[in-house]
N, C-alpha and C positions, 0 to 999 in steps of 0.2 A: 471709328467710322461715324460719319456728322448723318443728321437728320436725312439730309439729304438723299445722300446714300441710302439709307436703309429704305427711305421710299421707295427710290429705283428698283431695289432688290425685291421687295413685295412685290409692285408693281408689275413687273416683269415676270412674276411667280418662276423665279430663279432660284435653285440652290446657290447658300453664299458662298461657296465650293466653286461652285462655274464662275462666275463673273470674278470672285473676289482672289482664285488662284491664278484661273488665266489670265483675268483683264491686271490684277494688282503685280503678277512677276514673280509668284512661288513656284521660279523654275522647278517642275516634275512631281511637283505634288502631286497626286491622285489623277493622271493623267492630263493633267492641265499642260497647254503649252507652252513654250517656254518664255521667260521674263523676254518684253519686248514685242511681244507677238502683236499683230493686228488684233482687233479687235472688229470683228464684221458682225451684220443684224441685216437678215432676210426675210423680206414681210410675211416667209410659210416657215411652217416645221418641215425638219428635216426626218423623215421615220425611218430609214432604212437605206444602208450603204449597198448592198448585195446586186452590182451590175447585172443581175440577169434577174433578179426579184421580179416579178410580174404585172405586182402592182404597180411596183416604180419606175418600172423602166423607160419610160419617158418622162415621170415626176419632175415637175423644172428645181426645186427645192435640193432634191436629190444631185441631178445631173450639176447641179451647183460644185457641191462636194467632189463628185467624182470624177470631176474635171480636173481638179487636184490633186489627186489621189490617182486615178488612174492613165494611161496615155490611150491613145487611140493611132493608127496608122497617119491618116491622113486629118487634118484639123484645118480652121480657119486663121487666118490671121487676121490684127486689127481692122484690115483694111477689106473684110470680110472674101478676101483668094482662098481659094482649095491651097494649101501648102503642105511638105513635108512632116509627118511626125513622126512615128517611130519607123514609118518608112524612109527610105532617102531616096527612094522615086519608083514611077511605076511604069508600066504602060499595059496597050491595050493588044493586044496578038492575032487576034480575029473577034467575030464576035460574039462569040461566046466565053472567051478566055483574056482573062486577066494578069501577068503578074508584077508582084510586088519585093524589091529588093528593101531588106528590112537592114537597118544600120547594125554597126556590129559591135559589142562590147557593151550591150542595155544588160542594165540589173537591176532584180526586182527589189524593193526594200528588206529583204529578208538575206539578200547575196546571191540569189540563183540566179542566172542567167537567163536571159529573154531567149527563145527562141522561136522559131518558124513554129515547132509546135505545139507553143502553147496558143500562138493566133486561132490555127486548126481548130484545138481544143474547146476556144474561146468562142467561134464561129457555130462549133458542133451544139455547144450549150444554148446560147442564143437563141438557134433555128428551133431549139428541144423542146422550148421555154413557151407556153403560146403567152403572149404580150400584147401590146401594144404596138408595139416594134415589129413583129411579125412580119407583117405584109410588107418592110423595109427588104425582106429576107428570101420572100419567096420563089423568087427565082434563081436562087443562088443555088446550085447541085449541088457544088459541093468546094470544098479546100483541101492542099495536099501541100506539104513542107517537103519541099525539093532538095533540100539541106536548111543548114540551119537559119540562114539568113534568103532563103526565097520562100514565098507564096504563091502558090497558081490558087488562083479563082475560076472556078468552071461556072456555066449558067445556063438554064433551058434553054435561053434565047439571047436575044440579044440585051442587051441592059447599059444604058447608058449611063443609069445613077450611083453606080456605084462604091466611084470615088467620094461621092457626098454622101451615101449609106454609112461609110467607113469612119465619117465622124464621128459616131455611136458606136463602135464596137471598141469594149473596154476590156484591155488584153491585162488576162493574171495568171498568176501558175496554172497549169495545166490541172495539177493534182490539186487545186485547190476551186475549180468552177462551180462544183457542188459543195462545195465547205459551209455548213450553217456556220463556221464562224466569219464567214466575209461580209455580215449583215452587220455585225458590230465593229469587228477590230481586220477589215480586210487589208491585203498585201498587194500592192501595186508598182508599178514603175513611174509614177509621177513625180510631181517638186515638191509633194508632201506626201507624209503616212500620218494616219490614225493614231491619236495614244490615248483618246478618250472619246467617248459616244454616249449618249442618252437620248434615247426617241422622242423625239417632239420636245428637247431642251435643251443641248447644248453638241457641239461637235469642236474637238480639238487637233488642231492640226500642228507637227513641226516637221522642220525643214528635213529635206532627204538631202543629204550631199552628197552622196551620189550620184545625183537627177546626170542624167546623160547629155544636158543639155548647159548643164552646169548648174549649182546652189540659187537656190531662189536668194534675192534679199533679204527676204522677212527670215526671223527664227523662227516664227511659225505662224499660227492662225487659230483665234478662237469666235466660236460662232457661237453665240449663243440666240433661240429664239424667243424675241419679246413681242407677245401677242397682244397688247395693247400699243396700235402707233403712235397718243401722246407719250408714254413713258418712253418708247424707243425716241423718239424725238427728243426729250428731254436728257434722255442717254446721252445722244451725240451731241445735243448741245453742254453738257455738262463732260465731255472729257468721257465717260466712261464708254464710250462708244467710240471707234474710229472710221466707221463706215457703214451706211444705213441705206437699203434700197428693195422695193422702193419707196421715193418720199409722192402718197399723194399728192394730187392739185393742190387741193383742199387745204392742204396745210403746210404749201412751200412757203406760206408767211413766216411759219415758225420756223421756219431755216434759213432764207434767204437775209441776204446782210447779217447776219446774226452774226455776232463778235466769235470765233474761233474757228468757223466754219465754211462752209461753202459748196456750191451745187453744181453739177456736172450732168446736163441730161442730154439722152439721144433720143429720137423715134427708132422705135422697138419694134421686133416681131411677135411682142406681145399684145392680144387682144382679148376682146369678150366676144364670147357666143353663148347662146343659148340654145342649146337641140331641143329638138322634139321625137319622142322616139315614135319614128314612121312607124313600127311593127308593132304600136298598141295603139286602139281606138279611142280618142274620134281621130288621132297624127295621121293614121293609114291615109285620109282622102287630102290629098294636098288643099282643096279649096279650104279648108279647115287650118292647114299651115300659114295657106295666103293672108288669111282675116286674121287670123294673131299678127302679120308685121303690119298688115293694114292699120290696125286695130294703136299703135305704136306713132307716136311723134318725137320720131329720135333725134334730129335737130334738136328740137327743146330737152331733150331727157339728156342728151350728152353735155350738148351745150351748158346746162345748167350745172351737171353734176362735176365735168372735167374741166371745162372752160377749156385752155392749152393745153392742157394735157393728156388730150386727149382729139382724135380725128374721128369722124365718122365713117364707115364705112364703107365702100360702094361694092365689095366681092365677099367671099367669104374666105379670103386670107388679104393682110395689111398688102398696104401697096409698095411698101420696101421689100419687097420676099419675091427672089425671083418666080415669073409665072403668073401676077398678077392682072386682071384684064376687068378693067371698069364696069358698073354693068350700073342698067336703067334704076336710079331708087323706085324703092317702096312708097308712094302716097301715103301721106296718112292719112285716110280716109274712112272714119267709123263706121259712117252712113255705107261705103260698103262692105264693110267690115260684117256689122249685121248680116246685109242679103245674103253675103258667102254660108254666112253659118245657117241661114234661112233654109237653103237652094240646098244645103249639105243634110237636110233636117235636123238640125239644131235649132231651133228658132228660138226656144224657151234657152238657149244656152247649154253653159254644160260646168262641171264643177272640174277638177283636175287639181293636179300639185307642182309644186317645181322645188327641188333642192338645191343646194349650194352650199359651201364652207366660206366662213367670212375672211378666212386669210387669202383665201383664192385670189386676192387681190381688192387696190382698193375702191373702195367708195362699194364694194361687192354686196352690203344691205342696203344701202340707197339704191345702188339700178335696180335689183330685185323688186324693191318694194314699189317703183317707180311705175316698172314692165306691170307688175299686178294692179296698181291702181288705174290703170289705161284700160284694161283686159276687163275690168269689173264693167268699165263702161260701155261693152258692148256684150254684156252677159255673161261672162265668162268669170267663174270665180276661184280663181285658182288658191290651195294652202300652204304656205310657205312653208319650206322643211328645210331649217339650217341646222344642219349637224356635223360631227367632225370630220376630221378631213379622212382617215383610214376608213371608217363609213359611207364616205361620201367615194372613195375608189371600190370597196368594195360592190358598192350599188351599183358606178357607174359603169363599172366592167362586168356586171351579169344582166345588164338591163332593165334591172329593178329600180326603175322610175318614168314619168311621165314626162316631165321635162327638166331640164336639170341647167345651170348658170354654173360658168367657169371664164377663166383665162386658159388660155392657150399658147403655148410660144412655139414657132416657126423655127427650133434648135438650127436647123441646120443652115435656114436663108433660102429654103427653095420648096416648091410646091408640092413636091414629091413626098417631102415628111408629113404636108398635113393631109393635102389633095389625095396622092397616093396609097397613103397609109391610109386615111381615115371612111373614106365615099365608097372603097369596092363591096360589092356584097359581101366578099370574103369573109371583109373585115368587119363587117354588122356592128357597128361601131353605133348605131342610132337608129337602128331599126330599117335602114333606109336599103333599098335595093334597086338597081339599073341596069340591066345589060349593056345601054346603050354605052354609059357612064362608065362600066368597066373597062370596054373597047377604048376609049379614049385612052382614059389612065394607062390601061397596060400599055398602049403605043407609045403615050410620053413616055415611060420607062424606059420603055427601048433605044428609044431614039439620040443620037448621039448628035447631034446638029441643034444649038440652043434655041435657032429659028422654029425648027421644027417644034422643037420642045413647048415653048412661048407662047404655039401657036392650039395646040393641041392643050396646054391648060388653060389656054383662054376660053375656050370650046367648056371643058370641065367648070371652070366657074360659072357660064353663062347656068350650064344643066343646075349644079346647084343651088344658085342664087335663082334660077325662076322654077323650082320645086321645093323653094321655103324651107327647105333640110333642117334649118333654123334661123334665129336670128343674130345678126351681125353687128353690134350695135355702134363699136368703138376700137380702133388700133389705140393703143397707150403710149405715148412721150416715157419714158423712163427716168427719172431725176434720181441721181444719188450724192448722198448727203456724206460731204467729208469733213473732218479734221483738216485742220491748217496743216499740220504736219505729216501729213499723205503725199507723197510725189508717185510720179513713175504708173498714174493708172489710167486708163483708158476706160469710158462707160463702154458695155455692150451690149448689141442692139437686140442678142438673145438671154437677157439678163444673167450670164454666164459668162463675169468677168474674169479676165485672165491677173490674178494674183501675183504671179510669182516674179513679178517685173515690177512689184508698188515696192518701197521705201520709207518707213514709218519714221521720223523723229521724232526720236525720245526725250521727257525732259531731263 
């Protein structure tokens, strides 16, 4: 191993295990995947495989993984259409009932047979689970396997999102939904299974030839995560990496024309927000939300940090996600930024905090630091709390924080995942509460007419975007970074690229 190398491997703070079994080709060593394999780097840790885990269950890092690893009914295709998956079609019965004809002959990596009832099962755990995902859920009464190969979906009311709900539900043996071993080495029906795991370091993946869909090309897949983006950069540009995403603005230098390599980017459903949580003081009085964006010169803070790669925002989800509805910017206007906090009796300011994890995405200590040096200028001092990322879901999901910096992705391409899931009281997701706002939401749900739909989250972004819920600051460009010898991939726009269609040569 040359100098080089072992930089990487520091660097990286890799066991020479991960990279040197799976990326070098010690078919089956210690779980490494097999000679040949991709070689992929995603700018988070991966902590936890377990579909119905709590914390994860909307994890973009995770849903990475278990996109591979598990199938779901209904999926998107490149061309981001609701398509077939482990269904072969469905329809709609009235409006409350759903069903689903599930293909026939799926087996899970273990040899069992897929059936109707393990969806059931799968749906029952889900709803059991309180998550994230929840509010995806909650009109759903209930599931009943008619035989082996039908689904009936019952629901309170009517529900239009269904079929887009179904991209997220991740079908495994029935007798295995509660399995503490699904968090490590779980069993699924996808293009790949598990043969090795390490929380926040590496994930190993080989081919299932069985997939029902047929053998992926790859022999397998190895992820390993490099938490520093020069060394991942240096990764892929030296060979030892086959695919790296994402590549910041900041440093498509080091990628672009660069001799073995080459860039592939889309506009994503990935963006940054920064909430505020409405249910602790001074968030509760919106004038106080208002004068924090006021308070903000996002032009310049984007501008500067992304350049292309990044948009600013005008809603609070990107404008590629269906549902999206333009709304009036925020001024940046200090001068009144002050009187809000004046008028609010803050005059002297006020102190507060804001967390984040630095993988969360990039340039994610520069806008932090950015948003705070703006905020000092009109009193407001907030202290930064960058911690890790299992800390930072812990926090974020009990409401223990003030304000808090993330990315976010739009999984499914429609409003309903983030709008619907995240704004209802229910969901207390940021402290924030509306009747008025729920009434919306729940109609778009219902509503099966896209007009309808479109028109009714348009209404939902105006309410969030003019009660400050937080801030909006950037949609993300996606750039990933290949090897010359990658064919057969598609960027995708919910950073959850579909693998099992790339083709590595080898030398």
């Amino acid at each position: 191993m040359d100098l080089r190398r072992r930089e990487f491997l520091a660097l990286a703070g890799l066991g020479a295990s991960a990279v040197a079994l799976g990326g070098c080709g010690v078919a089956g060593a210690g779980g490494a995947a097999p000679r040949g394999s991709l070689r992929a780097a995603f700018g988070q840790p991966v902590t936890d495989l377990d579909p119905y885990n709590a914390g994860t269950a909307v994890d973009e890092a995770s849903l990475i993984v278990k996109r591979l690893v598990f199938d779901t009914l209904v999926r998107r295709d490149a061309a981001g259409r609701l398509v077939p998956g482990l269904a072969a079609s469905w329809r709609r019965e009235n409006d409350t009932t759903w069903v689903f004809r599930l293909r026939s002959g799926v087996r899970f990596h273990d040899g069992s047979p897929l059936t109707a009832r393990d969806v059931v099962a799968c749906l029952d755990r889900t709803k059991a689970v309180k998550s994230a995902q929840s509010a995806l859920w909650a009109t759903v009464k209930s599931a009943r396997a008619d035989d082996d190969t039908t689904v009936t979906f019952v629901t309170d009311g009517p529900m239009g999102t269904l079929p887009v709900n179904l991209t997220l539900l991740f079908i495994v043996p029935a007798r295995l939904v509660a399995d503490p071993a699904q968090k490590r080495r779980p069993i699924g029906s996808g293009p790949f299974r598990v043969t090795g795991f390490t929380p926040s370091t590496d994930v190993e993946l080989a081919r299932f030839d069985g997939y029902w869909a047929g053998p992926a090309r790859l022999p397998g897949i190895s992820m390993p995560f490099i938490a520093e983006t020069s060394s991942a950069i240096t990764a892929l540009r030296n060979g030892d990496v086959d695919l790296l995403w994402p590549v910041p603005s900041d440093q498509l230098g080091e990628v672009k024309g660069k001799h073995g390599v080459r860039v592939a980017s889309v506009p994503s459903w990935t963006y940054y927000l920064t909430w505020f949580n409405c249910g602790r003081k001074p968030f509760t009085d919106p004038r106080v939300r208002r004068a924090m964006v006021q308070a903000l010169d996002m032009d310049e803070i984007v501008g500067k940090l992304f350049g292309a790669g990044a948009q600013r925002m005008d809603a609070p989800i990107p404008s590629t996600v269906f549902g999206h509805a333009a709304q009036p910017p925020y001024a940046h206007d200090p001068g009144a930024a002050r009187k809000a906090l004046r008028d609010a009796g803050l005059g002297d300011g006020f102190e507060t905090t804001m967390m984040w994890f630095d993988a969360t995405g990039p340039l994610a200590r520069e806008l932090a630091q950015s948003m705070i040096s703006a905020w000092k200028d009109v009193g407001v001092t907030v202290r930064p709390q960058s911690i890790e990322k299992a800390q930072w879901l812990q926090r974020l999901n009990t409401l223990d924080w003030d304000m808090e910096l993330q990315t976010n992705t739009v999984t499914t391409g429609d409003a309903a995942f983030t709008l619907g899931r995240l704004y209802t009281s229910k969901a207390n997701r940021m402290g924030y509460k509306n009747p008025a706002l729920d009434k919306i939401l729940a109609e778009a749900g219902q509503a099966a007419d896209a007009g309808d739909r479109a028109r009714l989250y348009a209404d939902a972004c105006r309410i969030v975007w003019d009660d400050a819920v937080g801030v909006f600051p950037a949609a993300l460009t996606t750039a990933y970074g290949l090897g010359t010898g990658i064919t057969g991939f598609t960027p995708a726009a919910n950073n959850q690229p579909d693998l099992s269609t790339v083709t590595r040569r080898t030398p």
